[in-house]
RODO-2510 file (C-alpha; in nm, 4 decimals, decimal comma):
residues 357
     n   res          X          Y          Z
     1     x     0,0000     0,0000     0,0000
     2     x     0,1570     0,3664    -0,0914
     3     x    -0,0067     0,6886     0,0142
     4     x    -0,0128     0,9837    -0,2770
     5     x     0,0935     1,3247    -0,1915
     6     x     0,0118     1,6084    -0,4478
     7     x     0,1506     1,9599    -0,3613
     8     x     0,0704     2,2709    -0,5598
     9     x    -0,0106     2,0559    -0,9028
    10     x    -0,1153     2,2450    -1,1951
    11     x    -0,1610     2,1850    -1,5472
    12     x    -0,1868     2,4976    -1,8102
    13     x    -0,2511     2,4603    -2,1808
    14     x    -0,1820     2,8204    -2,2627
    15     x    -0,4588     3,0630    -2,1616
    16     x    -0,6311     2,7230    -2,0082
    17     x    -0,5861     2,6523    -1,6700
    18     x    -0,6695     2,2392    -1,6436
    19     x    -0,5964     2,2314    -1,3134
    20     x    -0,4661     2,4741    -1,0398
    21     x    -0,3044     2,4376    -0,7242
    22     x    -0,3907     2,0906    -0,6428
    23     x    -0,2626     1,9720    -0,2893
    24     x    -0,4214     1,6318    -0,1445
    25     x    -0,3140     1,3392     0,0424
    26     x    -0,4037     1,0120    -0,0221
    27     x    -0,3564     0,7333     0,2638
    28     x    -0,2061     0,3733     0,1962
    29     x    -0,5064     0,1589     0,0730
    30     x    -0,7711     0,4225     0,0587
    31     x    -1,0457     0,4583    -0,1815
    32     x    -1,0392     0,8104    -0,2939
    33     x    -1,2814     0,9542    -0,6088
    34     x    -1,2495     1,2294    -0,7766
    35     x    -1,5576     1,3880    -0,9354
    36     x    -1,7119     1,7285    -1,0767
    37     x    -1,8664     1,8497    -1,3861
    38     x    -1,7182     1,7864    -1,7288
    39     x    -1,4178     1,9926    -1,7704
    40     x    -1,3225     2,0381    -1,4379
    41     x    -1,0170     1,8879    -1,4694
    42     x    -1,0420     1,5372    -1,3202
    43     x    -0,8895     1,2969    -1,5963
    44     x    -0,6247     1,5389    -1,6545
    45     x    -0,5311     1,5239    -1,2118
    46     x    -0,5541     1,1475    -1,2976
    47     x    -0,3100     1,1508    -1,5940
    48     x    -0,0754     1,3518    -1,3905
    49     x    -0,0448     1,1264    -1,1412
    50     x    -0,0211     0,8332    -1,3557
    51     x     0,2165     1,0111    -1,5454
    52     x     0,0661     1,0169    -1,9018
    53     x     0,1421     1,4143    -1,8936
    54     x     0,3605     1,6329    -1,7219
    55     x     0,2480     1,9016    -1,4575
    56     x     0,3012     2,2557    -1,4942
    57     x     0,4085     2,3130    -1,1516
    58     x     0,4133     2,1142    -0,8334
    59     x     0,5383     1,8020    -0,7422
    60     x     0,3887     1,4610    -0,6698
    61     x     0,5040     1,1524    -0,4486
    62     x     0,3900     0,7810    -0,4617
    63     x     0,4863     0,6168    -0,1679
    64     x     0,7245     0,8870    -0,0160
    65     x     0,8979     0,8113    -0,4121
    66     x     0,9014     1,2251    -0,5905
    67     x     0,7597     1,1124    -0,9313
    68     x     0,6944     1,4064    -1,0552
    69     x     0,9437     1,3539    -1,3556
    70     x     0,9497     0,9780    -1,3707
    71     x     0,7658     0,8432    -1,6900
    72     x     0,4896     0,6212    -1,6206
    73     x     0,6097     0,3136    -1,7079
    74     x     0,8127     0,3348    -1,3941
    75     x     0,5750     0,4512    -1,1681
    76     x     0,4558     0,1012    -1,0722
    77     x     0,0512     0,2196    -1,1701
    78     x    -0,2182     0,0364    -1,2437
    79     x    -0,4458     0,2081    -1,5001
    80     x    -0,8432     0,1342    -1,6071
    81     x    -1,0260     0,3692    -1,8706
    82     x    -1,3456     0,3646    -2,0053
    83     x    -1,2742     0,2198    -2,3146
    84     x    -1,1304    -0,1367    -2,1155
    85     x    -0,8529    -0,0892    -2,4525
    86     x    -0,8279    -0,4567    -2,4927
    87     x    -0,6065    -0,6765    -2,7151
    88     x    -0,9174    -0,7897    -2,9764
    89     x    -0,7009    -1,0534    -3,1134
    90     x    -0,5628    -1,1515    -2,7934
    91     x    -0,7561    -1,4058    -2,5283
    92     x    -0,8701    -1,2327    -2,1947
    93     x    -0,5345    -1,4458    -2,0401
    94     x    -0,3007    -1,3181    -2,2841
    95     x    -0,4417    -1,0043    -2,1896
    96     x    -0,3865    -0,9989    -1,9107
    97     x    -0,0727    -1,1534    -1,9131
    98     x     0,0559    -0,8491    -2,1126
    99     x     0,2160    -0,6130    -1,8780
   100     x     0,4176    -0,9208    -1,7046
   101     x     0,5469    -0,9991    -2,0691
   102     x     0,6310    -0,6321    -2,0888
   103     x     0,8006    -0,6430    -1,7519
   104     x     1,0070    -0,9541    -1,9100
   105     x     0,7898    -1,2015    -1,7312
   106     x     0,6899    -1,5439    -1,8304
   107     x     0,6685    -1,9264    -1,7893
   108     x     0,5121    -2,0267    -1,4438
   109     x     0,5264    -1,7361    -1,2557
   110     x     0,3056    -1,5695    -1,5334
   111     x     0,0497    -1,7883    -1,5787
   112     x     0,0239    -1,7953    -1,1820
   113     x    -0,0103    -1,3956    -1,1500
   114     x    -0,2556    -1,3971    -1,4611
   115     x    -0,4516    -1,7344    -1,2559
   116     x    -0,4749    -1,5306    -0,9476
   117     x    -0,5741    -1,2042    -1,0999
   118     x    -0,8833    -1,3422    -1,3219
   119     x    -0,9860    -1,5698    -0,9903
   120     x    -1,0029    -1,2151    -0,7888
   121     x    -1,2320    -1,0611    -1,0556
   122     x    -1,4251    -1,4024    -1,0959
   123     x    -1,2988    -1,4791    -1,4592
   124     x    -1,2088    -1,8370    -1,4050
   125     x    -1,3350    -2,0409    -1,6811
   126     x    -1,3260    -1,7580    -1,9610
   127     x    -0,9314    -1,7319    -1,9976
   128     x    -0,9517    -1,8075    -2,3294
   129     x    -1,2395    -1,5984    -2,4846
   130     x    -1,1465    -1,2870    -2,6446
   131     x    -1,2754    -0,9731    -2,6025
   132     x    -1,5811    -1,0015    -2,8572
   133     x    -1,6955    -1,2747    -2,6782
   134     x    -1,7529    -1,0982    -2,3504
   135     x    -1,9983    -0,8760    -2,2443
   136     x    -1,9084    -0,5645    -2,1226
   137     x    -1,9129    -0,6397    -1,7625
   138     x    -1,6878    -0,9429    -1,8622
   139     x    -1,4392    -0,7316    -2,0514
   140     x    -1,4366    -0,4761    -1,7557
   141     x    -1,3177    -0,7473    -1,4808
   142     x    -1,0737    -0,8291    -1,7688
   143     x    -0,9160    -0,5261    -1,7894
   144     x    -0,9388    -0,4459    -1,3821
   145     x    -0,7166    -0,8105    -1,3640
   146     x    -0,4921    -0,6573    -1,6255
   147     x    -0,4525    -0,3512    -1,3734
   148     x    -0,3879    -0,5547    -1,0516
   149     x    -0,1686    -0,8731    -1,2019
   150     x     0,1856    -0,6800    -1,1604
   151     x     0,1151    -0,5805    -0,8178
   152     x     0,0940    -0,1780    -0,8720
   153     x     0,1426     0,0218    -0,5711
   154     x    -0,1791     0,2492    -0,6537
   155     x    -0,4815     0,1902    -0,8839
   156     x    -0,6072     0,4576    -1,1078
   157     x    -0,9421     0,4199    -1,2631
   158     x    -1,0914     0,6925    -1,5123
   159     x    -1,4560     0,6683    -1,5223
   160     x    -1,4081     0,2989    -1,5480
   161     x    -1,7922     0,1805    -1,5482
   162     x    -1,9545     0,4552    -1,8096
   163     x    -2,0065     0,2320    -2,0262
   164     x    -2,1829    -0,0409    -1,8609
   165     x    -2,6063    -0,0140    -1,8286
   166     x    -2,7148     0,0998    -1,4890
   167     x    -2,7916    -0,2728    -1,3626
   168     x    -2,4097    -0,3837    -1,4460
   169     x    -2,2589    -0,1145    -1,3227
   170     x    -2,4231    -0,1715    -0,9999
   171     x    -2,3170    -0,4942    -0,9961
   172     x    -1,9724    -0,4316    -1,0830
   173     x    -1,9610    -0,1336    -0,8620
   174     x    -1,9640    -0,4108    -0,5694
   175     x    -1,7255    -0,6364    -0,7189
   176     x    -1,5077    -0,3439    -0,7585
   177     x    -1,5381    -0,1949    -0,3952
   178     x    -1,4375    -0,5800    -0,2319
   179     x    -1,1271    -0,6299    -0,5013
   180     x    -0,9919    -0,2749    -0,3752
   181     x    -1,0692    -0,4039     0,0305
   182     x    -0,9138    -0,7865    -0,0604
   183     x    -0,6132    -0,6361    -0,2057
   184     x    -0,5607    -0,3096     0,0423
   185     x    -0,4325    -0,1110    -0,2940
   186     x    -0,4729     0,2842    -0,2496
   187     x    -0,7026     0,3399    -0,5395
   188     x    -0,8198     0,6922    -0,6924
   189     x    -1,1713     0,6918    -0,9563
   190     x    -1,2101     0,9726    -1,1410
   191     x    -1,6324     0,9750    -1,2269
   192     x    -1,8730     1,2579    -1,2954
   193     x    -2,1249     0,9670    -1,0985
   194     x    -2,2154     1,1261    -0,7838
   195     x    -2,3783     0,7691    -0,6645
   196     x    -2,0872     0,5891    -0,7521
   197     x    -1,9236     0,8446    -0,5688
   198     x    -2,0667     0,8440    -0,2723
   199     x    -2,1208     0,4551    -0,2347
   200     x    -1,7561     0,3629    -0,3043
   201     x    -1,5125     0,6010    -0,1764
   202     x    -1,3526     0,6344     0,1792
   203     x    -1,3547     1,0151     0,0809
   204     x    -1,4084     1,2224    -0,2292
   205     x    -1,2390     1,5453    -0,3844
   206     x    -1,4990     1,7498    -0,5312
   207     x    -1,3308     1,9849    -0,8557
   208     x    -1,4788     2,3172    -0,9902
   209     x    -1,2806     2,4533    -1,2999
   210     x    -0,9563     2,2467    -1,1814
   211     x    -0,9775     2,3792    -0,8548
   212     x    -1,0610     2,1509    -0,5763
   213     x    -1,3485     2,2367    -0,3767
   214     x    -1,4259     2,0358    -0,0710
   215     x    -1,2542     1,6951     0,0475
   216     x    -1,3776     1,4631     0,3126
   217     x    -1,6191     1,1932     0,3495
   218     x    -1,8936     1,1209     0,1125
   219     x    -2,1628     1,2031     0,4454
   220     x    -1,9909     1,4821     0,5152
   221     x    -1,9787     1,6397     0,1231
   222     x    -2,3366     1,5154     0,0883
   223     x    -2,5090     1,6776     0,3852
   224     x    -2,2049     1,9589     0,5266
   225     x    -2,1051     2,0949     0,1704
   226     x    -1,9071     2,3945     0,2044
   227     x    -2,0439     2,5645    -0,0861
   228     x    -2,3975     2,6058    -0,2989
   229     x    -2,1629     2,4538    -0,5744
   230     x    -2,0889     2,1850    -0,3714
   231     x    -2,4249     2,1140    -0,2451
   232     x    -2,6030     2,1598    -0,6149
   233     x    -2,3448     1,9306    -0,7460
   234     x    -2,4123     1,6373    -0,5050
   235     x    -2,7487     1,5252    -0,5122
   236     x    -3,0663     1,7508    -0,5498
   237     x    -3,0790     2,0066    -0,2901
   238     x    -3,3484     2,3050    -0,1350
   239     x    -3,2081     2,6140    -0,0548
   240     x    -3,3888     2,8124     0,2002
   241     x    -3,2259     3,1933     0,1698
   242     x    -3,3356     3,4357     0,4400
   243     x    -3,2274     3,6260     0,6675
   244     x    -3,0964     3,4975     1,0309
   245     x    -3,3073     3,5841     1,3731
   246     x    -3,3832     3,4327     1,7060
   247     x    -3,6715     3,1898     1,6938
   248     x    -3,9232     3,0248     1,9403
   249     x    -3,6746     2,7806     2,0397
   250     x    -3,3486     2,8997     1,9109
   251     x    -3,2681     3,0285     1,5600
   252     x    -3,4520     3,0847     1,2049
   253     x    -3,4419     3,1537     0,8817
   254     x    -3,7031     3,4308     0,7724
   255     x    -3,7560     3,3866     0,4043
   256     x    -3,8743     3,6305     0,1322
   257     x    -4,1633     3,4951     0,1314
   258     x    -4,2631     3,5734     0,5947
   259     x    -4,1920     3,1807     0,6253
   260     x    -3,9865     3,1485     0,9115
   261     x    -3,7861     2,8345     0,9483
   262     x    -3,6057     2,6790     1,2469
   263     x    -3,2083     2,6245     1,1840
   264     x    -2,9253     2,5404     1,4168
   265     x    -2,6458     2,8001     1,5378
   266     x    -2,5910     3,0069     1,2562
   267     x    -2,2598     3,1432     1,3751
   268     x    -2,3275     3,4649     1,2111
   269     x    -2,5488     3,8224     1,4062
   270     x    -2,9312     3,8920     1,3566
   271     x    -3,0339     4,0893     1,0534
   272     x    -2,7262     3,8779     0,8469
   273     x    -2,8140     3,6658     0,5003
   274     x    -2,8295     3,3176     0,5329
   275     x    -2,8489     2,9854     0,3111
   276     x    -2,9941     2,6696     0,4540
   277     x    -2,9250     2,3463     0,2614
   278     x    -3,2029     2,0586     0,3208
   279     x    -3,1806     1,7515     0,1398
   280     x    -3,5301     1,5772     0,0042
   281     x    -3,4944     1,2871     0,1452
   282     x    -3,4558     1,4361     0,5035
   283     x    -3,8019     1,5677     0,4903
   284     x    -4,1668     1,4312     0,6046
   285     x    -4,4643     1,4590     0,3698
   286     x    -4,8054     1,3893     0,5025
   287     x    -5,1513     1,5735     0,5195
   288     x    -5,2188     1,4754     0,8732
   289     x    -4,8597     1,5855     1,0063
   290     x    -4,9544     1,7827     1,3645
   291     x    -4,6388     1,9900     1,2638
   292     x    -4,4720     2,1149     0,9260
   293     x    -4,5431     2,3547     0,7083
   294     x    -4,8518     2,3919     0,4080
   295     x    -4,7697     2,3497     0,0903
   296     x    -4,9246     2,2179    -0,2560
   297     x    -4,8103     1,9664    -0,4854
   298     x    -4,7271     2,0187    -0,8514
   299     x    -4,5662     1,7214    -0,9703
   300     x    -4,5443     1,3667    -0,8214
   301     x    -4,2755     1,1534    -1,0288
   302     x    -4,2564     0,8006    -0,9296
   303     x    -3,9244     0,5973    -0,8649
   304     x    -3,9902     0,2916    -0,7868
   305     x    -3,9137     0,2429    -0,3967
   306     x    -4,0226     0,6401    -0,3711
   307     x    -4,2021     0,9195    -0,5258
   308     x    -4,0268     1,2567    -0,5667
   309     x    -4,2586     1,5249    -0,4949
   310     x    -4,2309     1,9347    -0,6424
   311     x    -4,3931     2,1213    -0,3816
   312     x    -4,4845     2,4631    -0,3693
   313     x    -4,4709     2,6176     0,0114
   314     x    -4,7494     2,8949     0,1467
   315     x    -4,5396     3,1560     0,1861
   316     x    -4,2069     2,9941     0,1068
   317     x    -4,0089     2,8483    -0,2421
   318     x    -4,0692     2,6067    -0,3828
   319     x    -3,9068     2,2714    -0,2983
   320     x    -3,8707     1,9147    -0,3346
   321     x    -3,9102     1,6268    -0,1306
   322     x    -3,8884     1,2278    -0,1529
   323     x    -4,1107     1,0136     0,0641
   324     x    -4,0844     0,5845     0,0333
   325     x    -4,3798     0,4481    -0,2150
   326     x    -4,6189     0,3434     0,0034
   327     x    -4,8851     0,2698    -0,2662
   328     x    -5,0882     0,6140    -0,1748
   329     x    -4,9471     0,8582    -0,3658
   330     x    -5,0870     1,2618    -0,3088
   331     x    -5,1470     1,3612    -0,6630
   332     x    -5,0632     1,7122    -0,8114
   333     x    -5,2944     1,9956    -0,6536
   334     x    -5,2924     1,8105    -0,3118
   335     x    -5,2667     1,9925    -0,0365
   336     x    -4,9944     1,8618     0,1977
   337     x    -4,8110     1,9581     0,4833
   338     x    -4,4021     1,8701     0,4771
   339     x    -4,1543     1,8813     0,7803
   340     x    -3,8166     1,7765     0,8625
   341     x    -3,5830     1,8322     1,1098
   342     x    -3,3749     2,1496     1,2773
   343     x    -3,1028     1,9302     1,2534
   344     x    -3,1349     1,8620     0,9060
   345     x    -3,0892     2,2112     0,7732
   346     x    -2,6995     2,2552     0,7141
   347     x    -2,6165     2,6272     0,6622
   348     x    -2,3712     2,6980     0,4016
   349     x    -2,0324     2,9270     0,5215
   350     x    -2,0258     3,2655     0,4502
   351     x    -1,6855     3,2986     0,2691
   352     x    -1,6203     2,9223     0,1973
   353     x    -1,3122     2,7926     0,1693
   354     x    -1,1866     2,4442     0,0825
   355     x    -1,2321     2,1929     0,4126
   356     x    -1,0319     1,8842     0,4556
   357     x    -1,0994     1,5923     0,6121
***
């Protein structure tokens, strides 16, 4: 297991700034991801630190090693794309077998390393198929086994399950989190999939316009953001804007609209702007709730095990909320009443700046 340690990494193609100023630490054997909106630099932070281009300033380390200048052949990565780039006239063995050919080895040892790597990603039985006759689940555990057979001190994957349809990737998406926890490897995904995001990593960097945002746990991102760019990216998300003063039992929001709405500590004087972030599945939707506020719906869109609900709030914005399917469904031009709780309001920072943890 090697930690990564980037400090001050940028990457400038002329007037465009890829990515700026990049420091992060990755522990030995954790499951970091990457993610943000397209162009915001997150394959390019992943081809830096596999090596496939050179940074524009600062330096990076894999496993206390400065590779800043090594070519990636000697870095000692393992690498997954989207596009799997498999051999098509080569058997999912031979495959894999490549980079241990490449490395100059063969015979027993091979055919062990390539044995053991297609048991781990449950290939057994298919080493001689080649790539057109695999699905594309099949041809993705081939190419993770490709990845892992030399024994790489960190695995990189760029958006490494795009390509599969929603039910494979899910499945995959499992297989994938128990190969990284088997082996202990410190693996980084770069994805612009905030649910594969959020399900797989230990802790996720969140990038705006090759800047880095917010770092910490996927909980913590999710429901403490410490931005509206943060918090719009992740998930869906109601804002409640207002302005801060003392309430029945502590402190509220007063919104443009005379709603008042309970918060926690806002940290910040009376009179002062404020931004509450509640998620919609942190909220209570009911017509018989004792508590909670009136509102109407306008759109009920079912999901299966729930039913996202557009709400519009007497006296307040309008908002969204997600109750389970229960098989009662309040149609559009119900009148409800919705709720959550103080707790559940996270107010953004004034001035944020990037939080890590």
């Amino acid at each position: 297991m090697s930690a990564i340690t980037l400090d001050g990494v940028s990457k400038h193609y002329a007037a465009v700034r890829a990515v700026e100023g990049v420091d992060l630490e990755v522990k030995p054997g954790e499951f970091v991801t990457i993610l943000g909106p397209s162009g915001s630099g997150k394959s390019t932070l992943l081809n830096l630190i596999a090596g496939l281009t050179d940074p524009s300033a600062g330096r990076i380390w894999i496993g206390g090693r400065d590779v800043t200048w090594l070519p990636s052949a000697k870095r000692n990565v393992g690498l997954v794309f989207q596009s799997y780039a498999l051999f098509p006239n080569m058997s999912a063995a031979a495959n894999v077998g490549f980079p241990l050919a490449a490395r100059g080895m063969r015979g027993a040892e091979a055919a062990a390393r390539v044995e053991e790597a297609l048991r781990l990603v449950r290939m057994t039985g298919l080493e001689r198929r080649r790539p057109s006759q695999l699905s594309g689940g099949q041809q993705q555990r081939v190419a993770l086994a490709r990845a892992i057979v030399f024994k790489p001190d960190i695995l990189l994957l760029d958006e490494p399950l795009a390509a599969l349809d929603r039910k494979l990737r899910e499945e995959v998406r499992v297989e994938l989190l128990h190969l990284q926890r088997a082996l202990g490897i410190t693996t980084i995904l770069v994805t612009h999939d905030q649910e594969e995001a959020l399900s797989l990593s230990d802790r996720v960097v969140v990038l705006e316009a090759g800047r880095v945002r917010q770092v910490g746990r996927p909980d913590d991102a999710y429901l403490r953001p410490d931005s509206r760019f943060v918090a719009e990216f992740l998930g869906t998300a109601n804002f409640l804007e207002g302005t801060v003063q003392p309430g029945s039992d502590g402190w509220a929001i007063r919104l443009a609209g005379g709603l008042v709405v309970p918060c926690g500590d806002p940290r910040r004087p009376p009179g002062t702007r404020a931004c509450g972030l509640l998620r919609p599945e942190r909220t209570r939707l009911d017509a018989c709730l004792p508590d909670g506020f009136e509102a109407q719906v306008t759109e009920a869109i079912y999901l299966g095990q729930s039913v996202r609900y557009h709400l519009r709030l007497a006296g307040g914005p309008d908002m969204i909320a997600v109750a389970p399917d229960q098989g009662k469904r309040h149609e559009p031009g119900a009148s409800v009443r919705v709720s959550w709780r103080t707790a559940d309001v996270w107010l953004l920072p004034d001035n944020p700046e990037t939080r890590r943890g």
